[in-house]
C-alpha positions in Angstrom: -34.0 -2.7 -9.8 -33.0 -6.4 -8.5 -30.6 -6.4 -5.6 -27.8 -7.8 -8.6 -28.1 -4.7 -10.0 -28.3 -2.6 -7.3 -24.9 -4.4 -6.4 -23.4 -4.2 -10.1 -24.1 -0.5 -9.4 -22.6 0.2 -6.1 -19.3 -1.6 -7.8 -18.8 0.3 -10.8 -19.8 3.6 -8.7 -16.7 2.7 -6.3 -14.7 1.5 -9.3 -15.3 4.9 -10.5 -14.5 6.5 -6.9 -11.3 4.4 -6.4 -9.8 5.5 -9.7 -9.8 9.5 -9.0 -8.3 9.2 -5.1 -4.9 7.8 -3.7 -4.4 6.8 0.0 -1.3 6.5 1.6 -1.5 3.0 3.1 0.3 2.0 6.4 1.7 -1.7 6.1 4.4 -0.3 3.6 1.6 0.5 1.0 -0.6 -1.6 1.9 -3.8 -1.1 4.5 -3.9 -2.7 7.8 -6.9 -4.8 6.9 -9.8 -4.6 4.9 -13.5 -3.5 6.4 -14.4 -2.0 9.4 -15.0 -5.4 11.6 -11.2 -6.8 10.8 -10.0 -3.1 10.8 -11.1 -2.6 14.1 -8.9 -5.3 15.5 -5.5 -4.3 13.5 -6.5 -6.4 10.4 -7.1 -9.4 12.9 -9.5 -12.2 12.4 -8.0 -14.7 9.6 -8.7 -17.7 12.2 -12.1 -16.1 13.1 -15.6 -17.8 11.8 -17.5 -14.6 13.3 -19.6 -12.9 10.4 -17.2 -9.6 9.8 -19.4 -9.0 6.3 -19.1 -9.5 3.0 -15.7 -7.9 2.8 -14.1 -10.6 4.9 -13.3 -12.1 1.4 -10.4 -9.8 0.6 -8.6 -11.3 4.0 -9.9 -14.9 3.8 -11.8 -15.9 0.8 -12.8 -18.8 2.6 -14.9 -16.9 5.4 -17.7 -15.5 3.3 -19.2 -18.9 4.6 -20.2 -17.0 7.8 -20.9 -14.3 6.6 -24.9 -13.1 5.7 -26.4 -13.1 2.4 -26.2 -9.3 2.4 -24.7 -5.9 1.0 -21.9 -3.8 2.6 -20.7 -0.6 2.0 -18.0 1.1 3.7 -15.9 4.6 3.3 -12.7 5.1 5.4 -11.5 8.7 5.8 -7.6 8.2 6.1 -5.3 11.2 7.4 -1.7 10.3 6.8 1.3 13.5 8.2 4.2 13.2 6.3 7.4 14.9 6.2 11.1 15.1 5.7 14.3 16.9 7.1 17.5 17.2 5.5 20.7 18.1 7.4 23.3 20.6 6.4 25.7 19.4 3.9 29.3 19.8 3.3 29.1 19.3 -0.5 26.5 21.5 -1.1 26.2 20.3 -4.7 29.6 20.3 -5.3 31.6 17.7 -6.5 29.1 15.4 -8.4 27.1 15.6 -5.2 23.7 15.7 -5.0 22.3 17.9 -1.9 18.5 18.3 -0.7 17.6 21.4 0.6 18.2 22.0 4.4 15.1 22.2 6.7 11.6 20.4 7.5 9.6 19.9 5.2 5.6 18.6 4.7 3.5 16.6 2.4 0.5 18.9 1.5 -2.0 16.5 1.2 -3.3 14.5 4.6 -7.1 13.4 3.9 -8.2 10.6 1.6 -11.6 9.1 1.3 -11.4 5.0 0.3 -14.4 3.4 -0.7 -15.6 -0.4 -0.9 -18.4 -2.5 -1.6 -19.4 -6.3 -1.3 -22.2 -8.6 -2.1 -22.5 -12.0 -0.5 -25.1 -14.9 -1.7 -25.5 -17.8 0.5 -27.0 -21.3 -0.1 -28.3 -23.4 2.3 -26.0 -26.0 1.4 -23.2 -24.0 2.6 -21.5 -22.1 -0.4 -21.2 -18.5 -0.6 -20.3 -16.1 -4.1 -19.1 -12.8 -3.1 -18.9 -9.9 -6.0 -16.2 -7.2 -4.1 -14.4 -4.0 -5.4 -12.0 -2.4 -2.5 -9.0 -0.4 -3.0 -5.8 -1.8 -0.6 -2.7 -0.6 -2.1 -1.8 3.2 -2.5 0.4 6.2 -1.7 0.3 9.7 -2.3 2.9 12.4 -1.2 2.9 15.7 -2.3 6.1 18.2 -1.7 5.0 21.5 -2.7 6.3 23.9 -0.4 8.2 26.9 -2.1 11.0 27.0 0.2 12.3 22.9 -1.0 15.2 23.0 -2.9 18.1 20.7 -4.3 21.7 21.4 -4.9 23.4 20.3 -7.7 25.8 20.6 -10.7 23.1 20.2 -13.7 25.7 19.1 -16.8 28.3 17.8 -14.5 31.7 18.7 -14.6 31.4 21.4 -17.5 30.8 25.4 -17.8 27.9 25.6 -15.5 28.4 25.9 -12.0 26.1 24.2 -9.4 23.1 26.4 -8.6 20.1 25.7 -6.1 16.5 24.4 -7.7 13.1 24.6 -6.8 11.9 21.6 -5.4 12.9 18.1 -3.3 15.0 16.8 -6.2 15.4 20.2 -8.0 12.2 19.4 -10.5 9.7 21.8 -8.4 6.8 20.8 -6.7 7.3 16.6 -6.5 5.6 13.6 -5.2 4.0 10.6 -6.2 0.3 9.4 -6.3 -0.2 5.4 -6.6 -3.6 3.8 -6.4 -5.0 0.2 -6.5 -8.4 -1.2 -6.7 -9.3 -4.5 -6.6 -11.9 -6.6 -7.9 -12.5 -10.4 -6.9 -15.4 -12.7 -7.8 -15.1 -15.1 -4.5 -16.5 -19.0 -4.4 -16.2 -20.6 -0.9 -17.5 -23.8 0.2 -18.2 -25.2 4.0 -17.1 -28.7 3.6 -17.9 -29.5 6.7 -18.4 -27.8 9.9 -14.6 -27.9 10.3 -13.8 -27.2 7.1 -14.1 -24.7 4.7 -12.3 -22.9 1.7 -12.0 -20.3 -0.8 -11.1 -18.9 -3.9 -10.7 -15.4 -5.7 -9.9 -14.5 -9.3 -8.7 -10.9 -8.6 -8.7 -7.9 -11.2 -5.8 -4.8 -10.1 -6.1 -1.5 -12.0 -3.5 0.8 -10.5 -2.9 4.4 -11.3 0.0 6.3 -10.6 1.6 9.6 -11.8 5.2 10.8 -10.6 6.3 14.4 -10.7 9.5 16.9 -9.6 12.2 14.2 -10.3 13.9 15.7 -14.1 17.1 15.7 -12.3 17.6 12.0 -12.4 17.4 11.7 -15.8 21.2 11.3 -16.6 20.5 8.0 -14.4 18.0 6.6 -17.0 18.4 4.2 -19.6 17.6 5.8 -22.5 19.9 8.9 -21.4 22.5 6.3 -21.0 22.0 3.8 -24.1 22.4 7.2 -26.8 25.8 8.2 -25.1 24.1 10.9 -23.4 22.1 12.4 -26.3 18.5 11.6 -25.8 16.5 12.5 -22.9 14.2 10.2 -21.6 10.3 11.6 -21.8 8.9 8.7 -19.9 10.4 9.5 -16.3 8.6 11.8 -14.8 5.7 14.2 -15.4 3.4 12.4 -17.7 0.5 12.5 -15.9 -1.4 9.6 -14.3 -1.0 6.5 -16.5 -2.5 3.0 -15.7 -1.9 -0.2 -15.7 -4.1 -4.0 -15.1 -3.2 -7.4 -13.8 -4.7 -10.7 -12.7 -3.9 -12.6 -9.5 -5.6 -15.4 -7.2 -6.5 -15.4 -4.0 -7.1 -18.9 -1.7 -8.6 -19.7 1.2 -9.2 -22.1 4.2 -10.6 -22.3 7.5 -10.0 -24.9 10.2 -12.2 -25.7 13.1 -9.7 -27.4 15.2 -12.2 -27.8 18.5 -15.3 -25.9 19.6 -13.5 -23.0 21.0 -10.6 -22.9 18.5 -9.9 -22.2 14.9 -7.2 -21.4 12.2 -7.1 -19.8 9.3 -5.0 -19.0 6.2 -4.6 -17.2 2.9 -2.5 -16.6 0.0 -2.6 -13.9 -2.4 -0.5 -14.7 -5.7 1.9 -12.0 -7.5 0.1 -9.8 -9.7 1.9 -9.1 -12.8 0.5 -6.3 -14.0 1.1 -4.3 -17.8 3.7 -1.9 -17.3 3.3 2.1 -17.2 4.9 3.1 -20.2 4.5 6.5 -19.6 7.0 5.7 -16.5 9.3 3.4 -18.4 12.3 5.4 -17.8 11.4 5.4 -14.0 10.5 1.8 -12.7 12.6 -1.5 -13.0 11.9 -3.7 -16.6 10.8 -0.9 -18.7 7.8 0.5 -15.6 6.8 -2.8 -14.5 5.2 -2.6 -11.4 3.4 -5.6 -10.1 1.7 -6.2 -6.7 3.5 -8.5 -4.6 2.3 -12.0 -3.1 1.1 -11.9 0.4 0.3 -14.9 2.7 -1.5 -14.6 6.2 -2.4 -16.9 8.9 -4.6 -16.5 11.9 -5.6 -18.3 15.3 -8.8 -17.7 16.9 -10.2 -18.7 20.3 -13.3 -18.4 22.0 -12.9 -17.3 25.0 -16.4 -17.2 26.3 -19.5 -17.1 24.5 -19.2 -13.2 24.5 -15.1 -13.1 24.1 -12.9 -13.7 21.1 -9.1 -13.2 20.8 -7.7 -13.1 17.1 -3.5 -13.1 16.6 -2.5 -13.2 13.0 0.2 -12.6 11.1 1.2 -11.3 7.4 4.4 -11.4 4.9 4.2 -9.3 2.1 6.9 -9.7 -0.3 8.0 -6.2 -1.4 11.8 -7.1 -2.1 10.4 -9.6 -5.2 9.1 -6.6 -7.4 12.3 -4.9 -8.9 10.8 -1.7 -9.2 9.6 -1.5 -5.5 12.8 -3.8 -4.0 15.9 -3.4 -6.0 18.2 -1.0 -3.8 18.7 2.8 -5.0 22.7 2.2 -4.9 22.2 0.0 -8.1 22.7 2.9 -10.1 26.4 3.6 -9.6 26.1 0.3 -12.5 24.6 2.6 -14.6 27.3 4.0 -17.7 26.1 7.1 -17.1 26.3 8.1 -13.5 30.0 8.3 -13.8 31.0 6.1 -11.1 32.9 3.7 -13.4 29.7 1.4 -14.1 29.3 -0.2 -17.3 25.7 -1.9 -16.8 23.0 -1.0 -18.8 20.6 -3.0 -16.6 20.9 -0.6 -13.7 20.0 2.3 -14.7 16.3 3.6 -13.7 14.2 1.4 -16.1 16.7 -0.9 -16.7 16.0 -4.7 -16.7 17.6 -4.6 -12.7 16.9 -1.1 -12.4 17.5 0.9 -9.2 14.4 1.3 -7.1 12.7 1.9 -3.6 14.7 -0.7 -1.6 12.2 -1.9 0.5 12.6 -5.0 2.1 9.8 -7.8 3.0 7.5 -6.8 5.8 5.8 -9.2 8.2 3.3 -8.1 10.2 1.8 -9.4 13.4 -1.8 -8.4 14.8 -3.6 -9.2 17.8 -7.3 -8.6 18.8 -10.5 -8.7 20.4 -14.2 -8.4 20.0 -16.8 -8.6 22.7 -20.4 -9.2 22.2 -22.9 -6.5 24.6 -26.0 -7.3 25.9 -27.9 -4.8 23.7 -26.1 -7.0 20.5 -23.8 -4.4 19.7 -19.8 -5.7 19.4 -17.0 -3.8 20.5 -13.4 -4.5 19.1 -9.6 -3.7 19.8 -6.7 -4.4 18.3 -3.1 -4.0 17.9 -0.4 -4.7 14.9 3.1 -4.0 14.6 5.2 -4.9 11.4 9.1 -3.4 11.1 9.0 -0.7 8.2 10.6 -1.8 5.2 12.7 0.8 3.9 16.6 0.9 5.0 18.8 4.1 5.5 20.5 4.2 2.5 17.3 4.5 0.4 16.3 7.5 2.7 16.7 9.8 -0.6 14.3 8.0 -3.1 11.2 7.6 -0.7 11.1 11.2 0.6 8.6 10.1 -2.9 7.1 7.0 -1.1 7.4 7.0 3.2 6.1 3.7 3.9 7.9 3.5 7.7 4.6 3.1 9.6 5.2 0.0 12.4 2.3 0.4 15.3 -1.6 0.6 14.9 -3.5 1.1 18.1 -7.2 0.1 16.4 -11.2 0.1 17.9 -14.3 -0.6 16.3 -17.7 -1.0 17.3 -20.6 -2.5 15.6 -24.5 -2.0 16.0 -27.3 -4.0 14.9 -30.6 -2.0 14.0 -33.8 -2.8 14.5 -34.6 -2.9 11.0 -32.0 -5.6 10.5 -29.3 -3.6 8.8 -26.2 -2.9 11.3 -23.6 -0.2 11.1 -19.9 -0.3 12.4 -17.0 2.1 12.7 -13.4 1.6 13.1 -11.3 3.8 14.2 -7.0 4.0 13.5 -4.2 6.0 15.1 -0.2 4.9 13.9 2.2 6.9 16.3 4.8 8.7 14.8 7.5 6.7 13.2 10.8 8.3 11.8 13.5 6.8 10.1 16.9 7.9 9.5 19.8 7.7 6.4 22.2 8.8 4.8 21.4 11.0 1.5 23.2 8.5 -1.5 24.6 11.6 -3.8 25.8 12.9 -1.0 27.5 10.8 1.9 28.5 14.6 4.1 24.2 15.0 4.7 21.4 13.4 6.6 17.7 12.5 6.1 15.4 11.8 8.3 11.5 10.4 7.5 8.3 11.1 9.9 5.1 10.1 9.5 2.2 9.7 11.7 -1.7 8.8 10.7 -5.3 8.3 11.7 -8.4 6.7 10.0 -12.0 6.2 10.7 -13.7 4.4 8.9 -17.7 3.9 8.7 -19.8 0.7 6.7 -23.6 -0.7 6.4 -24.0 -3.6 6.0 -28.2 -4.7 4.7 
């Protein structure tokens, strides 16, 4: 088998992979960095023209020009703790109000296993194709203890009184389960050796599936639009549906004097097909694209054995409605009886309540330092304020993004065989976050989330 092949195989073997696992990312959804070289300094190294592999295309498209004419494979094992706590309330379900159970509570599921692969061919003359597939985006809760419940009065004012259900949002066991792979076909170029750039076509496929959540369905549209005679069957419990998009990625790198360099990349929006099977849930009828990103990097050579890396990233979450648009959009909706009259609002609508999270910029610093024995040992440190505000407590019990610290190290060994083998290693402190539950003002939430990650590649 050629080493094309062998490549074509290793992608569509991680394709496969990335499809049937979810990962709870730590930048809001997305990872700190991809690879174990960048990982292990915080997703540092934009600015850097060290060879950190293959990979180094899904930061900078434009560094695959130092990178060898070789194969990488990598596995992170990711171990996200996630849980809620919900106050006492003085409504109790009463009054239109809509009360999570009292108590802590945890997300079952806290190990993930995230693939990638890459495959870089150099020329002599300086240009580089690199084939990668790498999942980056993802989230996965899973609220199934039996003692969650929700408070509430299920027709409204009417004969039934309010009774207790199983489950978060009284829909028993919920959560959500989001994944994102990523495929790029990268060209870069070294114009010269103080210039160089970068582009990637990039294919998205993204999975989800959304469950426990049947109590918000007088807040969709469809519920809404028939004058509260048609439920909506595309809100919750459908399964995993999917959906595919097409972005760009560019690239450049700037050799500003021997010692010193720059770099910078943009990754466009990716507007992906919708999940119908979600319609009733997500903004624009289950639109859910990927948001742009941009990222820019310093790097200085310290000695011949030192480097220091500071970057920084924007992701704009706030520009996808279904991820951005704030949950207290839906008093607009007709049917939430709060005096709106907007369509638009309601979950699905074309300005449809959401997630509320906010942009989230990100700044990283780090370090690698070449060994006498050729191995390279690397720290790092990011920090990026969490994107979700207080009043959207309620909604992301489904979707905790609140991470803000990574502490990182890595370490990298050259064989003598040639091949060379790094790990990266990832702890995130605990974060919590605190709000105020929306259907009911008289009760608080609180968020807390801590993580760890290892991560292990070859690279031949």
């Amino acid at each position: 088998m050629t080493v094309l092949n062998k490549s074509l195989a290793s992608l569509i073997l991680t394709a496969g992979l990335l499809t049937s696992i979810s990962a709870s990312a730590t930048n809001g959804y997305f990872t700190h960095g991809v690879g174990g070289k960048m990982k292990g300094m915080a997703g540092a190294g934009m600015g850097s023209n060290a060879d950190m592999g293959p990979i180094v295309v899904a930061n900078n498209p434009a560094l695959a020009v130092f990178a060898g004419d070789n194969l990488e494979l990598g596995l992170a094992f990711f171990s996200p703790f996630r849980s809620y706590t919900a106050s006492s309330s003085l409504a109790n379900g009463q009054g239109g109000a809509f009360t999570v159970g009292a108590g802590e509570f945890k997300s079952s599921r806290n190990l993930f296993a995230v693939p990638y692969v890459a495959k870089n061919w150099v020329w002599e003359d300086g240009r580089a194709i690199t084939l990668s597939a790498y999942g980056r985006g993802g989230m996965n809760t899973d609220w199934d203890s039996n003692a969650a419940f929700a408070s509430f009065d299920p027709d409204g004012p009417g004969p039934a009184s309010t009774s207790d259900f199983p489950g978060p949002f009284g829909g028993g066991d919920a959560g959500v389960d989001l994944s994102q792979l990523f495929v790029s076909l990268n060209y870069a170029s070294k114009v010269s050796e103080r210039f160089a750039w970068g582009i990637s076509p990039i294919l998205a496929l993204q999975a989800i599936e959304v469950q426990g959540i049947g109590a918000f369905a007088p807040y969709t549209k469809t519920f809404a639009q028939s004058g509260g005679t048609e439920m909506p069957v595309s809100l919750t419990d459908n399964g995993h549906d999917t959906s595919v998009g097409l972005g760009l990625a560019l690239g450049f790198w700037l050799g500003i004097s021997d010692s010193l360099s720059a770099g910078l990349s943009y990754q466009t929006r990716m507007e992906t097909s919708e999940f119908d099977d979600y319609s009733d849930l997500f903004a624009r009828s289950g639109a859910f694209d990927i948001p742009a990103s941009i990222r820019a990097g310093l790097s200085y050579l310290v000695s011949d054995n030192l480097r220091l890396n500071l970057d920084v990233e924007h992701t704009q979450y706030a520009e996808i409605d279904s991820v951005g648009n704030p949950m207290a959009l839906i008093a607009g909706c007709p049917s939430a009886g709060l005096g709106g009259t907007n369509l638009a609002n309601c979950l699905g609508g074309h300005d449809g309540a959401g997630f509320g999270w906010l942009d989230m910029t990100n700044y990283k610093i780090g370090a690698e330092r070449q060994a006498g024995d050729g191995s390279v040992w690397r720290l790092g440190y990011s920090y990026g304020e969490q994107p979700i505000r207080g009043k959207d407590a309620l909604f992301n019990i489904l979707a905790p993004g609140i991470m803000e610290k990574h502490f990182t190290a890595g370490l990298t060994k050259q064989l003598s065989s040639g091949k060379e083998w790094t790990i990266a290693l990832m702890f995130s402190p605990e974060k919590k976050m605190r709000g105020k539950n929306l259907f009911d003002p008289t009760q608080s939430l609180e968020l807390k989330m801590y993580e760890f990650e290892i991560e292990f590649s070859l690279q031949f």
